[in-house]
C-alpha positions in Angstrom: 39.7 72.6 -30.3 38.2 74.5 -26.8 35.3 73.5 -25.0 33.1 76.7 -23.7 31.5 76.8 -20.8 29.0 79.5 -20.2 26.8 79.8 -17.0 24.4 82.3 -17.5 20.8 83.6 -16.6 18.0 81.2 -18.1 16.0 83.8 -19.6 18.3 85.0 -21.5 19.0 81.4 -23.4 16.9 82.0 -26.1 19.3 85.5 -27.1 22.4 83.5 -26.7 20.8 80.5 -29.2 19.8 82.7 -31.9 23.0 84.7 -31.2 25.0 81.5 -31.2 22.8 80.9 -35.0 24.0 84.3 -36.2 27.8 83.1 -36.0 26.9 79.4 -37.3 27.3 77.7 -34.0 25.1 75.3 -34.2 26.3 72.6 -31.5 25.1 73.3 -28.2 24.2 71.2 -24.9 22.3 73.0 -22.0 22.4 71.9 -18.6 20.1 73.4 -15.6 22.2 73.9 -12.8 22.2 75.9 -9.8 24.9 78.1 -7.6 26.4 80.7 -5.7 28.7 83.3 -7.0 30.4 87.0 -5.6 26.5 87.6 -4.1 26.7 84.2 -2.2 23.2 83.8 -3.1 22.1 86.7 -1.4 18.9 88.3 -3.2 18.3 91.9 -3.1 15.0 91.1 -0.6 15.8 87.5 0.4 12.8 85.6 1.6 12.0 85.6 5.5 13.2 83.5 7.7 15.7 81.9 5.6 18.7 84.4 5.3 21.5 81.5 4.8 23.4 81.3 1.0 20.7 80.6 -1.6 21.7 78.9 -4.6 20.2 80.4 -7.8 19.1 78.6 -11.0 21.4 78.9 -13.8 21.7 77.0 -17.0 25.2 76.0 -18.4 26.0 76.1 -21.9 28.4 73.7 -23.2 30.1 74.4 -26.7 32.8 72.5 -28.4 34.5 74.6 -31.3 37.2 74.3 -33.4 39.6 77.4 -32.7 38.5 79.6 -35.4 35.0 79.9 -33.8 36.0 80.3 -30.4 36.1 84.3 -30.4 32.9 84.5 -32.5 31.0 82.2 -29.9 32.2 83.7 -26.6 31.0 87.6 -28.4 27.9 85.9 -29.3 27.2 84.8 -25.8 28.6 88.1 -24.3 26.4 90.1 -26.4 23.3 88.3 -26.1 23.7 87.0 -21.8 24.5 90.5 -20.9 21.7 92.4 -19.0 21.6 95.9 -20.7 24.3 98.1 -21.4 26.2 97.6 -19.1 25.3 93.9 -17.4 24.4 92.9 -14.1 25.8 91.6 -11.0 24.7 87.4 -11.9 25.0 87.9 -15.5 27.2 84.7 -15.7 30.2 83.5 -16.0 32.3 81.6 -19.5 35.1 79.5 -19.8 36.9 78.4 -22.3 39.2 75.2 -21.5 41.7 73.2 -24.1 39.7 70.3 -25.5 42.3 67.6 -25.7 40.6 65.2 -28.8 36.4 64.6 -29.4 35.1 61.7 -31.0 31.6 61.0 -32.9 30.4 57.4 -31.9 28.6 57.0 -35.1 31.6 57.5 -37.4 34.6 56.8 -35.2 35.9 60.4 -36.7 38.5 62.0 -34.8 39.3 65.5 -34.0 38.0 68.8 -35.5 36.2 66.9 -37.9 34.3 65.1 -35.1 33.0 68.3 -33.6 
């Protein structure tokens, strides 16, 4: 089991649901966040008077899988977050970290079954 963690651009969440669809993901949590990455914030024309770090809205997706849909769900989100061809400079960021065990309240189930 992994637990993907995407931060990407929020206009392009509705691509990475229907993308996500496509490959029968179908468990997703979304979480508005903001940041800072390589760019520090720094816009292209930053607004006057305030040329400090600027954090910039993202939205965080968060995915548990089972390991045989890990691949297919980090090329769905790659394909759908990325800016054109070739992507963008803010285009986001994913991880994927070990998920350790996941339980559903309602049942009690345990494990990949829980997911």
């Amino acid at each position: 089991m992994k637990l993907i963690i995407a931060i990407v651009q929020p206009s392009r969440l509705d691509a990475i649901k229907q993308a996500l669809v496509d490959v029968e993901v179908f468990r997703l949590t979304v979480v508005d966040c903001q940041g800072f990455g390589r760019q520090r914030g720094q816009l292209t024309a930053p607004p006057r008077g305030n040329p400090g770090i600027q954090l910039m809205r993202k939205v965080q997706l968060q995915i548990a899988v089972n390991d045989e849909f890990v691949e297919p769900t980090v090329q769905a989100i790659l394909s759908a977050a990325r800016s054109g061809e070739k992507g963008q400079i803010g285009d986001g960021k994913v991880f994927i970290l070990p998920m350790e065990e996941c339980i559903r309240i309602r049942t009690g189930e345990r494990g990949p079954d829980a997911i």
